[in-house]
Every structure is written in structure tokens, then in C-alpha cells.
N, C-alpha and C positions, 0 to 999 in steps of 0.2 A: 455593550460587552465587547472587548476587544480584545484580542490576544497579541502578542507582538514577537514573533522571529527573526533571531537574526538569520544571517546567508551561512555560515556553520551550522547553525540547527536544522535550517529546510535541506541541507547538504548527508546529513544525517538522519533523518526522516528517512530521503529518496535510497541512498544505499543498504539502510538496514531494511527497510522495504526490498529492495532489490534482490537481497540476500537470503532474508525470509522466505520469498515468492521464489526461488529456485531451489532452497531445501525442500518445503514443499511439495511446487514440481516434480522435484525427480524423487523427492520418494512416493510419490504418487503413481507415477508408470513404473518407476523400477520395482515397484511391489508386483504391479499387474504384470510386467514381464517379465518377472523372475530372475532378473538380473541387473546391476546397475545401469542408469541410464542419464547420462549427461545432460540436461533439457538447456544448457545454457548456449550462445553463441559466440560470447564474448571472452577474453583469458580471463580464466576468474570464478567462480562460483554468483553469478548474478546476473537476473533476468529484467532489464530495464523496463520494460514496460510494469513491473506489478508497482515500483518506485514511483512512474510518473503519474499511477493513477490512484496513489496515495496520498501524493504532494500534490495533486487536485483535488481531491475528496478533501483533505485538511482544508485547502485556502477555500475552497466554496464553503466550506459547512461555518468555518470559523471568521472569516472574515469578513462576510455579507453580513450586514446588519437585519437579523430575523425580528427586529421590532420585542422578542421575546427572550429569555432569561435561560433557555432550554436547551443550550448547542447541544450536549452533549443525545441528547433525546431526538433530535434533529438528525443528527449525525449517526444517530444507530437505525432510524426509518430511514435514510438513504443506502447506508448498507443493506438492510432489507430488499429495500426495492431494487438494487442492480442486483442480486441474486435473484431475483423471482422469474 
């Protein structure tokens, strides 16, 4: 089972991850502080790290051959487990 990406797609992946992961963010403390709150560093609305560890989570879960038929089931017990 094999998936195949081009360099646009994994490009795309990272920044709508990127983008996601700082709306997110900031409404997550700007709720707890009662007022907006920028979480980003970069110009831009986008927090690089939530991107790079999405476009790693993809290539590990998808790309390793697991011998079995089940990424997607794969791929949701490792989200599991880096939240626990």
C-alpha cells in the first residue's frame, strides 16, 4: 500500500497545517485571556512547527510499509498516543 505525493501537495499539507495549528492557538489563549492574542512569530497567521509535525506524522504513518492494509487505523492509534 502506497501513497504517492507530489512536492505541491506535501507543500500544502505543511502550510494548511501551519495555518490550522495558529487559528487554533490563538483562539485557545485569546479565549482564556479575554482578549486577542497573536501566538504566531512569523508575518502571517502560521505556526511552523504544528506543519512539520504533520508532514511527519503523514510520511511515517503512510509511507513505512506496515506489512498491513490498515493506515488509516495506524495513523489514528498514533495520534492517540502523542496526545496521552
Amino acid at each position: 500500500m502506497g501513497y504517492s505525493y507530489s512536492a505541491p501537495q506535501w507543500l500544502l499539507v505543511f502550510f494548511l497545517y501551519c495555518v490550522l495549528g495558529w487559528c487554533f492557538e490563538s483562539t485557545v489563549v485569546s479565549v482564556k485571556q479575554r482578549h486577542f492574542v497573536n501566538r504566531g512569530f512569523l508575518r502571517g497567521p502560521m505556526l511552523p512547527i504544528y506543519g512539520f509535525g504533520a508532514v511527519r506524522q503523514a510520511g511515517r504513518t503512510f509511507f513505512r510499509e506496515h506489512g498491513r492494509r490498515d493506515g488509516i487505523r495506524v495513523y489514528c492509534r498514533r495520534c492517540d498516543g502523542k496526545t496521552v
